[in-house]
mmCIF file of the N, C-alpha and C atoms, coordinates in Angstrom:
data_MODEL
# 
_entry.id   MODEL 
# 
loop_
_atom_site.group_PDB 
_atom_site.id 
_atom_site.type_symbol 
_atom_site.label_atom_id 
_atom_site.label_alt_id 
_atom_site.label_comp_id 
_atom_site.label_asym_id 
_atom_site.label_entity_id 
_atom_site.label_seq_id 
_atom_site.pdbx_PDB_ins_code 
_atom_site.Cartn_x 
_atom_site.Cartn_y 
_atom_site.Cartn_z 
_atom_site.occupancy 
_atom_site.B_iso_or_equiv 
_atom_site.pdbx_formal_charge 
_atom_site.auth_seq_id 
_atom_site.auth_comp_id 
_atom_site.auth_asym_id 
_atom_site.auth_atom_id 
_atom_site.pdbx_PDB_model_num 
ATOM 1   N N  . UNK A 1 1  ? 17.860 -6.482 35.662 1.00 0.00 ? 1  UNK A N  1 
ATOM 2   C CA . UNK A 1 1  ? 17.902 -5.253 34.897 1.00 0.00 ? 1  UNK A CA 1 
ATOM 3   C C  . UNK A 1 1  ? 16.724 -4.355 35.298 1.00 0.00 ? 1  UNK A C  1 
ATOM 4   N N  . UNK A 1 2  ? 17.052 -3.182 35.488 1.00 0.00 ? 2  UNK A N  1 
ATOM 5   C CA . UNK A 1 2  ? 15.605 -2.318 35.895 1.00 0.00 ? 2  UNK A CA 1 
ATOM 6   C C  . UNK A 1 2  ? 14.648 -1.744 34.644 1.00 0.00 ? 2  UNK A C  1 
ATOM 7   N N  . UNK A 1 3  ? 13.589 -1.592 35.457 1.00 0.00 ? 3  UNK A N  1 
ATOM 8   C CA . UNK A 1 3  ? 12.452 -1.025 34.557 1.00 0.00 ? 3  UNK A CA 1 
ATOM 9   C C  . UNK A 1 3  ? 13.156 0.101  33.455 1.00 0.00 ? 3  UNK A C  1 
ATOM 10  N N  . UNK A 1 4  ? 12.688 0.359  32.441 1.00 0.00 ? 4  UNK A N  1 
ATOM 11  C CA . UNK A 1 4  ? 13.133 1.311  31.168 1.00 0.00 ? 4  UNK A CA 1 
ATOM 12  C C  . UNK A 1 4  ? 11.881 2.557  31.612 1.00 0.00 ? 4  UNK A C  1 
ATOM 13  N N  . UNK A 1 5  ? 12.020 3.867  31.257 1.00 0.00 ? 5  UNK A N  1 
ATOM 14  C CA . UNK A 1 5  ? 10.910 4.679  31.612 1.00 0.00 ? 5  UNK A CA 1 
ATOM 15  C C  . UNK A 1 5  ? 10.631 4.707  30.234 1.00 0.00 ? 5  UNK A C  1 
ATOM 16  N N  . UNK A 1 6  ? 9.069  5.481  29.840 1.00 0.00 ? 6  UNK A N  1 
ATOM 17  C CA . UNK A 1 6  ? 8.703  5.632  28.767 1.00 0.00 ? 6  UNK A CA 1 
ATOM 18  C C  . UNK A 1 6  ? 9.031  7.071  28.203 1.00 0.00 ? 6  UNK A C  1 
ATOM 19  N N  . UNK A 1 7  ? 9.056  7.474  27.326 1.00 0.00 ? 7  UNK A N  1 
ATOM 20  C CA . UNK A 1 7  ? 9.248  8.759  26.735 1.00 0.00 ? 7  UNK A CA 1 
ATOM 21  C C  . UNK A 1 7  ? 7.956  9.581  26.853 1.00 0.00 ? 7  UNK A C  1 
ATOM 22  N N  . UNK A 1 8  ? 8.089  10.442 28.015 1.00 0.00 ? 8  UNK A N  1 
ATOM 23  C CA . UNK A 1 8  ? 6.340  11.135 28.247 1.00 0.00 ? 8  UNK A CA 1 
ATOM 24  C C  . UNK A 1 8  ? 5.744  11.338 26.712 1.00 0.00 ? 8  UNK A C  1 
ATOM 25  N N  . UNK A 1 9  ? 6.670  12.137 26.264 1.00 0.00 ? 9  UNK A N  1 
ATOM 26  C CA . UNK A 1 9  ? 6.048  12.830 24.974 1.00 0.00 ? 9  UNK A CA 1 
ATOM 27  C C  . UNK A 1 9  ? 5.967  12.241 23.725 1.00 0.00 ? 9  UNK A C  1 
ATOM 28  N N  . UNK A 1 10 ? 6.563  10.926 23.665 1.00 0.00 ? 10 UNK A N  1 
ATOM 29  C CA . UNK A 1 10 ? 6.665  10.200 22.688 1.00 0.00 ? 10 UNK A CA 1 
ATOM 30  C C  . UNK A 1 10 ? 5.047  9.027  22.570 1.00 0.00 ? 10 UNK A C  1 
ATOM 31  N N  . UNK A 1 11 ? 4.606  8.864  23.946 1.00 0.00 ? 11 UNK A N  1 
ATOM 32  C CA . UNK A 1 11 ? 3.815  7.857  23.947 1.00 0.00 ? 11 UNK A CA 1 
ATOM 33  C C  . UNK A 1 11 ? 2.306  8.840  23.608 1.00 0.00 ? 11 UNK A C  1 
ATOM 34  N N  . UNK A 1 12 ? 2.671  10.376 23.750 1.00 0.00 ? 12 UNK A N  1 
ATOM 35  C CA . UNK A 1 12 ? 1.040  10.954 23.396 1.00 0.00 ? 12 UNK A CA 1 
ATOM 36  C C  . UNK A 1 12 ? 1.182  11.023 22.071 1.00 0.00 ? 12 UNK A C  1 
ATOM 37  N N  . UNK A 1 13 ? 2.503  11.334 21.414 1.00 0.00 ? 13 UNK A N  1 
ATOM 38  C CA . UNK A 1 13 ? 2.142  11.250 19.822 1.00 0.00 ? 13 UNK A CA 1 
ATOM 39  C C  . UNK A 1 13 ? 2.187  10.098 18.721 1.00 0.00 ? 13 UNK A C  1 
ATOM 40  N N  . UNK A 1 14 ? 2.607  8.862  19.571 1.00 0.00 ? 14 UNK A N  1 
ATOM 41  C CA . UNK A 1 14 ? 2.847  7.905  18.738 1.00 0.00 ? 14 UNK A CA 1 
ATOM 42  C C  . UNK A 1 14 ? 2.508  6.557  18.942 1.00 0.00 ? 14 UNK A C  1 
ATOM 43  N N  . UNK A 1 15 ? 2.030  5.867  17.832 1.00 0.00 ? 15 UNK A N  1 
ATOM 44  C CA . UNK A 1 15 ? 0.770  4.614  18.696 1.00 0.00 ? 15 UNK A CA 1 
ATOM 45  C C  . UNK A 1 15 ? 1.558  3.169  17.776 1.00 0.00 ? 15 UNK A C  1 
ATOM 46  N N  . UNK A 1 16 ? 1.656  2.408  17.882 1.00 0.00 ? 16 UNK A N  1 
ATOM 47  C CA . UNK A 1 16 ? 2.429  1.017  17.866 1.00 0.00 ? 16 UNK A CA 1 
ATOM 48  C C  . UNK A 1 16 ? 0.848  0.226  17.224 1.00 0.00 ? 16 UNK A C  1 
ATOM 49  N N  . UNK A 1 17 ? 1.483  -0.309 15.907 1.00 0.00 ? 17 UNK A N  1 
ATOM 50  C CA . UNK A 1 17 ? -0.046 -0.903 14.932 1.00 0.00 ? 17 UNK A CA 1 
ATOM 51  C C  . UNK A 1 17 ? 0.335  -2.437 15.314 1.00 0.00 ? 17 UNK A C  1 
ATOM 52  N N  . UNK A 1 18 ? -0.540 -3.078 15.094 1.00 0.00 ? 18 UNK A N  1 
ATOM 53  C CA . UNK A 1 18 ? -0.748 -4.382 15.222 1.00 0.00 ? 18 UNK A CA 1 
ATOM 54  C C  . UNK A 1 18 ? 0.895  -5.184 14.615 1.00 0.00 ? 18 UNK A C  1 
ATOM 55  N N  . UNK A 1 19 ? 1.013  -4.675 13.354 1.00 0.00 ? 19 UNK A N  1 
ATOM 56  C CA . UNK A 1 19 ? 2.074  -5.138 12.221 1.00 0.00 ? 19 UNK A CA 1 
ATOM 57  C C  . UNK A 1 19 ? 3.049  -4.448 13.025 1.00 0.00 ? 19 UNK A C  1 
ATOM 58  N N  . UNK A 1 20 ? 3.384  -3.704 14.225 1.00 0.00 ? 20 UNK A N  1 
ATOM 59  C CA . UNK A 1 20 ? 4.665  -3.627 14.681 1.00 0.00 ? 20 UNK A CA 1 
ATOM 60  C C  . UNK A 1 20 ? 5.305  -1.922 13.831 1.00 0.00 ? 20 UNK A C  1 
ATOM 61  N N  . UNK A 1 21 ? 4.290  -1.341 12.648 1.00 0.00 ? 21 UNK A N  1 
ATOM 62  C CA . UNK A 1 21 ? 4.815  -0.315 12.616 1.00 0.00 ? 21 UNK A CA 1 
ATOM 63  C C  . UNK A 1 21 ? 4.506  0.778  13.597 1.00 0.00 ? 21 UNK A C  1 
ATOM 64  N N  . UNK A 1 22 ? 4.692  2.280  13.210 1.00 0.00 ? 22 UNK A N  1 
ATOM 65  C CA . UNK A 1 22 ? 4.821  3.534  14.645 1.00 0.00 ? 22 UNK A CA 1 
ATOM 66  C C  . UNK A 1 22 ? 4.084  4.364  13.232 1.00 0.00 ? 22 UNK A C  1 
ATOM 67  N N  . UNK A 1 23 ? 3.008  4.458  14.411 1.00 0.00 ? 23 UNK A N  1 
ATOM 68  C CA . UNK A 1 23 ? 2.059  5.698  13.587 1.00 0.00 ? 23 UNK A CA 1 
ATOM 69  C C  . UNK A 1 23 ? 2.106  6.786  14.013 1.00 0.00 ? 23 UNK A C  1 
ATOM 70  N N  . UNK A 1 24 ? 1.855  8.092  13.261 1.00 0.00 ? 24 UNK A N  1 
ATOM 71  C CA . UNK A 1 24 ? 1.437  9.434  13.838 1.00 0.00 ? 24 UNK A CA 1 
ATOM 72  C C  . UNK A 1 24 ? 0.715  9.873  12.869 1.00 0.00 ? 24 UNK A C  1 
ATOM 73  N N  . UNK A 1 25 ? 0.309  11.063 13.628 1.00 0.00 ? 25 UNK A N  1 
ATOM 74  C CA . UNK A 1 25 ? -0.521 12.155 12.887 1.00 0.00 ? 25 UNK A CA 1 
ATOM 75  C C  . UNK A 1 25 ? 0.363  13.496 12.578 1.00 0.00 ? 25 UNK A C  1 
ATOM 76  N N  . UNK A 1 26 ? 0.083  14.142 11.120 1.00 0.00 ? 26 UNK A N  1 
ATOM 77  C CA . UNK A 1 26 ? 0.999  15.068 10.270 1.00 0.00 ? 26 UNK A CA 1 
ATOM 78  C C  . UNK A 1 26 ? 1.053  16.744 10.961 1.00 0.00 ? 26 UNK A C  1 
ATOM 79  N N  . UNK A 1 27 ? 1.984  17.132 11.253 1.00 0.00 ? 27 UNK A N  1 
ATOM 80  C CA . UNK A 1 27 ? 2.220  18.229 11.782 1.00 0.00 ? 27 UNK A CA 1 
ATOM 81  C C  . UNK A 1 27 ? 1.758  19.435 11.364 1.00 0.00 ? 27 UNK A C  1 
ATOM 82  N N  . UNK A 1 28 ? 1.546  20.574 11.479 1.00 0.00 ? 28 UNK A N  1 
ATOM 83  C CA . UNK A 1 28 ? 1.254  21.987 10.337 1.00 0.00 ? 28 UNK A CA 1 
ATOM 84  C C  . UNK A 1 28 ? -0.143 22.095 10.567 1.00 0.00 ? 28 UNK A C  1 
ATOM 85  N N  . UNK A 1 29 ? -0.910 21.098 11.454 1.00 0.00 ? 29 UNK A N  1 
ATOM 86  C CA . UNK A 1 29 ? -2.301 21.318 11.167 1.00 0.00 ? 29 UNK A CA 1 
ATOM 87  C C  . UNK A 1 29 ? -3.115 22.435 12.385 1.00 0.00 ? 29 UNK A C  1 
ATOM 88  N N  . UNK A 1 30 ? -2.412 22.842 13.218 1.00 0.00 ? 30 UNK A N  1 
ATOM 89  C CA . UNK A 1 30 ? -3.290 23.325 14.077 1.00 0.00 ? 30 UNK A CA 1 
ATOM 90  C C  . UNK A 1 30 ? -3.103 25.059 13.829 1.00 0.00 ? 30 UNK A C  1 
ATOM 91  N N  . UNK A 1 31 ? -2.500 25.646 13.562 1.00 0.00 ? 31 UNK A N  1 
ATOM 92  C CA . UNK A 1 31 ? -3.445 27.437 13.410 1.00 0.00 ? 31 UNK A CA 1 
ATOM 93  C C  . UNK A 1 31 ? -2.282 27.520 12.215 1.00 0.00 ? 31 UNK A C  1 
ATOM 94  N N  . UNK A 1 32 ? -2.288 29.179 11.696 1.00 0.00 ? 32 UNK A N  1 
ATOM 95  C CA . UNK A 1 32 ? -2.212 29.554 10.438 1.00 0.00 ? 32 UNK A CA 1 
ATOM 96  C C  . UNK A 1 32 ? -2.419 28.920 9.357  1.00 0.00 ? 32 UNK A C  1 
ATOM 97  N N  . UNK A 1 33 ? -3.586 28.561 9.423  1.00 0.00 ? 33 UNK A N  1 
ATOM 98  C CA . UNK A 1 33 ? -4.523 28.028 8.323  1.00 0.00 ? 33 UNK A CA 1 
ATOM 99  C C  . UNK A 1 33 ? -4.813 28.491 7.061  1.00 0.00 ? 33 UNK A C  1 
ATOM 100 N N  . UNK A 1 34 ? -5.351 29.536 7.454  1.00 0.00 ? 34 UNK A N  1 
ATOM 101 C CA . UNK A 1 34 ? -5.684 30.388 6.016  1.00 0.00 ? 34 UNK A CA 1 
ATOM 102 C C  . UNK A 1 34 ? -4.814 30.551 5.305  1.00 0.00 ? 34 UNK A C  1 
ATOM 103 N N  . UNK A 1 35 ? -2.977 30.749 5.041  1.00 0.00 ? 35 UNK A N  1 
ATOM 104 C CA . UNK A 1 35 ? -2.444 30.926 4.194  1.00 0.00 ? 35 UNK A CA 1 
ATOM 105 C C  . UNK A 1 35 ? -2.448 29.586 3.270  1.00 0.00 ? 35 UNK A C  1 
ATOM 106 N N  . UNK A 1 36 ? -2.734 28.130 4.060  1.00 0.00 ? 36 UNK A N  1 
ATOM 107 C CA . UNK A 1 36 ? -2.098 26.992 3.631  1.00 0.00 ? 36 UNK A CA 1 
ATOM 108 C C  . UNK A 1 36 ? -3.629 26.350 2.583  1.00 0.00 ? 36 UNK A C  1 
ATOM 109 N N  . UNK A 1 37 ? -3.380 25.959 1.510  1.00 0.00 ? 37 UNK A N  1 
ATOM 110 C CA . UNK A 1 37 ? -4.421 25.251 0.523  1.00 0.00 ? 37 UNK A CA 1 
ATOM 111 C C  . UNK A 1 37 ? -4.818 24.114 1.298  1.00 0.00 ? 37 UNK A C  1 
ATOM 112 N N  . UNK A 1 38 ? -6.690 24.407 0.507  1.00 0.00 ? 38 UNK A N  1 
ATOM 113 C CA . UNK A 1 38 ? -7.387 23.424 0.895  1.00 0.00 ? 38 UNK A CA 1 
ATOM 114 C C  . UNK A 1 38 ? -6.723 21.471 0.722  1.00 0.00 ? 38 UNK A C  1 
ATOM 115 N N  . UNK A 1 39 ? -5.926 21.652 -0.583 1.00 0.00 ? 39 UNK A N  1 
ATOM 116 C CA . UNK A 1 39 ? -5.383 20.456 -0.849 1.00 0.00 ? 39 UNK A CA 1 
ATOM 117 C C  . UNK A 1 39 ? -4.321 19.931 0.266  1.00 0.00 ? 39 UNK A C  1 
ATOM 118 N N  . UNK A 1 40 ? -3.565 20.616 0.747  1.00 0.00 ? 40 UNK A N  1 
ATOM 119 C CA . UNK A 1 40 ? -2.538 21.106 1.501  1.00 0.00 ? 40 UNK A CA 1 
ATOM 120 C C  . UNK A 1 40 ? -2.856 20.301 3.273  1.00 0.00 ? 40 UNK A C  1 
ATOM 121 N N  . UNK A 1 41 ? -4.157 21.242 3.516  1.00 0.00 ? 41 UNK A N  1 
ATOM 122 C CA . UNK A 1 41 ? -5.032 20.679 5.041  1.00 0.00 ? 41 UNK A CA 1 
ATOM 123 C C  . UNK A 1 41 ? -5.736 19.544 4.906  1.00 0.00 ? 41 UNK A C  1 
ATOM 124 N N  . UNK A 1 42 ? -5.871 19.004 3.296  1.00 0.00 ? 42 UNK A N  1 
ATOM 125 C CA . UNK A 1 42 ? -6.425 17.606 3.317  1.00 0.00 ? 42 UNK A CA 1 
ATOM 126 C C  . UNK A 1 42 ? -5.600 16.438 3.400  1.00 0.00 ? 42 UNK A C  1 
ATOM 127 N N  . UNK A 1 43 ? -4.344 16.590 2.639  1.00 0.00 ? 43 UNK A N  1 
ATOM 128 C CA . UNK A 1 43 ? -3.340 15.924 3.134  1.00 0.00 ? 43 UNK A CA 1 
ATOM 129 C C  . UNK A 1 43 ? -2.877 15.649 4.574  1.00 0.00 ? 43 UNK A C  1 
ATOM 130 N N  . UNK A 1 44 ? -2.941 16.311 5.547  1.00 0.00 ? 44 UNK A N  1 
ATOM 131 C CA . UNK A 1 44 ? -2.512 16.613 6.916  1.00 0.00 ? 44 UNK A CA 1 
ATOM 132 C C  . UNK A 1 44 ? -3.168 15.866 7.491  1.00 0.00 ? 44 UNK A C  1 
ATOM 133 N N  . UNK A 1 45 ? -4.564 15.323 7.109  1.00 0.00 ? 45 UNK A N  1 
ATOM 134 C CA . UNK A 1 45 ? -5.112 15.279 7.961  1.00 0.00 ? 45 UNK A CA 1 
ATOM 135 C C  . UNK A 1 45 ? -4.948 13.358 8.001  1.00 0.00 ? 45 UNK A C  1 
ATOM 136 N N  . UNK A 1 46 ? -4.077 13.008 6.949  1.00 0.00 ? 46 UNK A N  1 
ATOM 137 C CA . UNK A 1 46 ? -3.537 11.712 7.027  1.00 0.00 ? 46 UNK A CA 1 
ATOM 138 C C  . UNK A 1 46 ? -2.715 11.034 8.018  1.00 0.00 ? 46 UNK A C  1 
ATOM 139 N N  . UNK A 1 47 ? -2.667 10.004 8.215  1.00 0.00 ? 47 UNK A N  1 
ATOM 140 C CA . UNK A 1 47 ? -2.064 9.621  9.847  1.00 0.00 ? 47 UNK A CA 1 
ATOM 141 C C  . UNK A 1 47 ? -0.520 9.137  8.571  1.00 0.00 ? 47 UNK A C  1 
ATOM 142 N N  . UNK A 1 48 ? 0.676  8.961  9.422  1.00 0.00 ? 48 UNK A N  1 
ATOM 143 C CA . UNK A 1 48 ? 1.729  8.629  8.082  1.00 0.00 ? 48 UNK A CA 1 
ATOM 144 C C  . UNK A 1 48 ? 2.538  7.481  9.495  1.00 0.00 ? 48 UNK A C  1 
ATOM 145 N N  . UNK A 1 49 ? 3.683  7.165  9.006  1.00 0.00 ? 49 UNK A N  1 
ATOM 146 C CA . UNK A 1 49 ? 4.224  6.027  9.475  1.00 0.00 ? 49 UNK A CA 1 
ATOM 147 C C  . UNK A 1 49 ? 5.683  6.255  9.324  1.00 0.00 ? 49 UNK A C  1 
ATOM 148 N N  . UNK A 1 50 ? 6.011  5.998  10.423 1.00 0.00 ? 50 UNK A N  1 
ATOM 149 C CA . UNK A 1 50 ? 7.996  6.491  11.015 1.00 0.00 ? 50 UNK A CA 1 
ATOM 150 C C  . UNK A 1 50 ? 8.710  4.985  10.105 1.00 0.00 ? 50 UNK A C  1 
ATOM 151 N N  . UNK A 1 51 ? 9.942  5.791  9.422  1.00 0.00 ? 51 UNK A N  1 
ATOM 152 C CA . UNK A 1 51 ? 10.551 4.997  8.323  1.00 0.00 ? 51 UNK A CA 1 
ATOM 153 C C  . UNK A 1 51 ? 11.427 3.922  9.127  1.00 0.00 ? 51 UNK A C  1 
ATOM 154 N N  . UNK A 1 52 ? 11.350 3.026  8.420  1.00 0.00 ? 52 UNK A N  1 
ATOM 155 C CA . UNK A 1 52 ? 11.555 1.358  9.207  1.00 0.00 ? 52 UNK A CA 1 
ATOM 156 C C  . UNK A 1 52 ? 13.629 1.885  9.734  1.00 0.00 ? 52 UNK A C  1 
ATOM 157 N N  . UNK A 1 53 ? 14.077 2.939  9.157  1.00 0.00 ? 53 UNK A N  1 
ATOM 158 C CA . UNK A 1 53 ? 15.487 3.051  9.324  1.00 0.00 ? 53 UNK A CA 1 
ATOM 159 C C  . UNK A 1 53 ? 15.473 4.066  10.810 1.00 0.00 ? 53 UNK A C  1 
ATOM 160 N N  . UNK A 1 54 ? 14.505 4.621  11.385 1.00 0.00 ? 54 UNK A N  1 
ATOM 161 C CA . UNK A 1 54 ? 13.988 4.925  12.463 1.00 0.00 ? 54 UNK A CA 1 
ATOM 162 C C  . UNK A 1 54 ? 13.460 4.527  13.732 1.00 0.00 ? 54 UNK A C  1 
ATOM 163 N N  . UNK A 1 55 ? 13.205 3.216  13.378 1.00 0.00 ? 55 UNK A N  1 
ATOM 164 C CA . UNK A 1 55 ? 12.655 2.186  14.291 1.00 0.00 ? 55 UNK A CA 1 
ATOM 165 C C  . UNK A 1 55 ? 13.126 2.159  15.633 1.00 0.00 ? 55 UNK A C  1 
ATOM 166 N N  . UNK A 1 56 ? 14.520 1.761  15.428 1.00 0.00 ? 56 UNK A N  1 
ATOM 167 C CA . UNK A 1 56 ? 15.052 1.381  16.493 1.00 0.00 ? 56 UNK A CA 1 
ATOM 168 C C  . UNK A 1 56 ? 15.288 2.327  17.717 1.00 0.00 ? 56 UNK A C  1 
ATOM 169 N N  . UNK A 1 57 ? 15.461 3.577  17.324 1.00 0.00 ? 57 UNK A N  1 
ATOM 170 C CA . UNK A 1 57 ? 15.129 4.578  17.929 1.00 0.00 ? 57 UNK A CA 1 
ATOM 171 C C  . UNK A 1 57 ? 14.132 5.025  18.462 1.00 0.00 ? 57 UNK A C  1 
ATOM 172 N N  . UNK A 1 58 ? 13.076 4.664  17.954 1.00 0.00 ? 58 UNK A N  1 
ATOM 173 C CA . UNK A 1 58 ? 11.827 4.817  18.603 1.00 0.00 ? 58 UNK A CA 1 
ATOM 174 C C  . UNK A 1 58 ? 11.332 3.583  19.786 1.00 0.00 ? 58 UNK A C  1 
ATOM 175 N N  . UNK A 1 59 ? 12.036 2.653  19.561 1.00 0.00 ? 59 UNK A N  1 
ATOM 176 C CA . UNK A 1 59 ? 11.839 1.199  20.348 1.00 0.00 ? 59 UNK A CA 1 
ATOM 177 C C  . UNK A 1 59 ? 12.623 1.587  21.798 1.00 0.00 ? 59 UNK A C  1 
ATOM 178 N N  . UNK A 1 60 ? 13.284 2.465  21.662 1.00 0.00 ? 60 UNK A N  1 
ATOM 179 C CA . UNK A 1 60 ? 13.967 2.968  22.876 1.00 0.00 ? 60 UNK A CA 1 
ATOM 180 C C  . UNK A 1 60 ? 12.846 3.587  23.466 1.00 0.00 ? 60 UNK A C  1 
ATOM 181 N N  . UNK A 1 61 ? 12.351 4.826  22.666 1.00 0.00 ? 61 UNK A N  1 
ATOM 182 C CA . UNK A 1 61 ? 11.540 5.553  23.778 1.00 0.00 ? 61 UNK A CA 1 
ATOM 183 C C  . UNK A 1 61 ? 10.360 4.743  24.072 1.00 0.00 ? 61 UNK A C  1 
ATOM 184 N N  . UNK A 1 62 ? 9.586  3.961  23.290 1.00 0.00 ? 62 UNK A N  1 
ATOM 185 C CA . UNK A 1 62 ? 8.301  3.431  23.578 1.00 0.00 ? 62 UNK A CA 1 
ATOM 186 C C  . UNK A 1 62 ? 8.638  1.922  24.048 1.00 0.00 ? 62 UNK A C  1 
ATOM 187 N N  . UNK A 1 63 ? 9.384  1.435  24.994 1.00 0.00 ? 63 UNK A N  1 
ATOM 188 C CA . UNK A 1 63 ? 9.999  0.237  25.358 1.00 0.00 ? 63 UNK A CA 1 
ATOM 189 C C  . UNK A 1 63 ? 8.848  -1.016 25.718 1.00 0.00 ? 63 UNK A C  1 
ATOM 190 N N  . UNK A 1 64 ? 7.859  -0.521 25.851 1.00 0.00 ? 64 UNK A N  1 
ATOM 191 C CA . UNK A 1 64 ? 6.264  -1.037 26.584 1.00 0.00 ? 64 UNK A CA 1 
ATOM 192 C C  . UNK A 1 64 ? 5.545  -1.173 25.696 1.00 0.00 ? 64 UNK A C  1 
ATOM 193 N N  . UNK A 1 65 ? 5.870  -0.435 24.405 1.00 0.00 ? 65 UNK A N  1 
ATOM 194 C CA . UNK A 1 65 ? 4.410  -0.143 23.669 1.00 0.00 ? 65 UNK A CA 1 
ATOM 195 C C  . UNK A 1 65 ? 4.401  -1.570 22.499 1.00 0.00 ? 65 UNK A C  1 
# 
């Protein structure tokens, strides 16, 4: 069976935890700032975790990770 390629863009935003879940970091954070609350950009700045009904889909693109 041949090599699987990786998903270029999938492997810069998304990192594989010890426990086998898929982490990222929350979107909305980089410019038009000022309209969005301080509460708002503190939240963001939380890393969150791809829902286990997603998985398998992601196991495609990150086949290595």
């Amino acid at each position: 069976m041949p090599k699987l390629k990786t998903h270029s863009g999938s492997k810069k935003r998304f990192k594989l935890t010890k426990t086998g879940k898929i982490k990222y970091f929350s979107c909305n954070k980089n410019h038009i700032l000022t309209k969005k609350s301080s509460r708002r950009k503190r939240h963001l700045r939380k890393t969150s975790y791809v829902d286990h009904s997603n998985k398998a889909a992601f196991k495609q693109l990150l086949p290595y990770a």
